[in-house]
N, C-alpha and C positions, 0 to 999 in steps of 0.2 A: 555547374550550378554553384553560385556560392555559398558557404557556408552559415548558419545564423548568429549573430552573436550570442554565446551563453545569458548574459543581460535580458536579451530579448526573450529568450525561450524562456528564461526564468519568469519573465513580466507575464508572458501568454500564459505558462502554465499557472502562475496564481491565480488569474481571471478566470479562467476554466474552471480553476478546483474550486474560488469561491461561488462561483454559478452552479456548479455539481453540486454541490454540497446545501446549496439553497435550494434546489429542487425534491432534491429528497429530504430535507426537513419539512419542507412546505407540504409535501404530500404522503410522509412518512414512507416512501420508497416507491410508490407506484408509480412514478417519473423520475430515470434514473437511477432506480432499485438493482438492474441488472446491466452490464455489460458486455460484450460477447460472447452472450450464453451463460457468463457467471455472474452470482448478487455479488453486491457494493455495499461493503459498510461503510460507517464513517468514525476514521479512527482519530483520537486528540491525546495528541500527547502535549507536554512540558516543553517550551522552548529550550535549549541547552541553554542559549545565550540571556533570554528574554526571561524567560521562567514563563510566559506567558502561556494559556492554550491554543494550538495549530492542530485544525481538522484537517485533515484527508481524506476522499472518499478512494475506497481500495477494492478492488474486487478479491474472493476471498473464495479459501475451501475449504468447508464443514468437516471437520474430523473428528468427530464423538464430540466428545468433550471439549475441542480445543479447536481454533477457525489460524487457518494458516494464512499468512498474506507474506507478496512476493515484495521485492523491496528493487524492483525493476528500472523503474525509472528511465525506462524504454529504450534501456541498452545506453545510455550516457554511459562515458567512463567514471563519474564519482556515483556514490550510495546519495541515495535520495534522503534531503533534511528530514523527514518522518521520521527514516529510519535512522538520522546521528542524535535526533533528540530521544528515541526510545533506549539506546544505548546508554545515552547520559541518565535518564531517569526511565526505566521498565513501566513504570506503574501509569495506565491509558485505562481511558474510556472510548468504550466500542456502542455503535449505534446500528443497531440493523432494523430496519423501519423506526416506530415508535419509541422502541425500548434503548434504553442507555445503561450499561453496567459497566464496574469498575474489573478492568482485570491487568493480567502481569504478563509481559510479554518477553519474550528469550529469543535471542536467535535459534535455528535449530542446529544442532549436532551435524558432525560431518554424516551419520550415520544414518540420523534422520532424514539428511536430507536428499541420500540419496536414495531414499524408500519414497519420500514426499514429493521429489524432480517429476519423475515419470507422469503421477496424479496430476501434477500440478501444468503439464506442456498436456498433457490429453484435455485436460478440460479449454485450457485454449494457447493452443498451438502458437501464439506470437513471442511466447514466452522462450521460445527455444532459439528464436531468429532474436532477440534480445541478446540473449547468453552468448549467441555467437558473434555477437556485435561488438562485446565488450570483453579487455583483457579480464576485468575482478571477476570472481564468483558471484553472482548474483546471491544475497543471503534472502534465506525463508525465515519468516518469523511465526516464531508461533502466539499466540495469545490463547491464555487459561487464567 
């Protein structure tokens, strides 16, 4: 089977996420709210390049105070633009249904993250066939 070009899968994945991302604003999450079992924010950060804002919708896991998102980007070998522009600039806003807050996001710690791994492949399992898919470390972010 041949391969896709990078080009393309990047073109398909914008169409997607901008169609995700209009569903769940259009109905504040009740289309498109959750994902294989888990909710879908919608996160916007800072272009590094642009300076502009770029939403994402992300599936996510609740930890007290603080919602974790995977930075997966479905086993590709680079880190998904989401997560080069939160590096560049931390400071996002998160949408989960109706509501919109500002908050700060970090990568997590080696330590964190591997108290957060386990939680985070139980809730859905593709995340783990990801990881093995790809040389890097898949980073978790945290947002507080």
């Amino acid at each position: 089977m041949a391969q896709v070009p990078s080009t393309v899968k990047d073109a398909v994945t914008r169409v997607v996420t901008r169609v995700h991302e209009t569903l769940i604003r259009a109905t504040g999450g009740a289309v498109g709210g959750r994902v294989a079992g888990m909710p879908v924010l919608l996160l916007t950060t800072t272009g590094r390049k642009t300076g502009q804002p770029r939403t994402t919708p992300l599936t996510y896991l609740d930890d007290g105070d603080r919602l974790v998102v995977v930075a997966s980007y479905g086993g590709s070998p680079t880190h998904p633009k989401w997560y080069l522009n939160l590096t560049a600039n931390p400071d996002v806003e998160v949408t989960r249904g109706r509501r919109t807050e500002r908050m700060h996001s970090r990568t997590a710690t080696a330590e964190e993250r591997a108290e957060l791994w386990p939680r985070v492949t139980k809730a859905y399992k593709g995340y783990a066939g990801y990881q093995e898919k790809t040389m890097r470390e898949i980073p978790l972010v945290i947002l507080a």
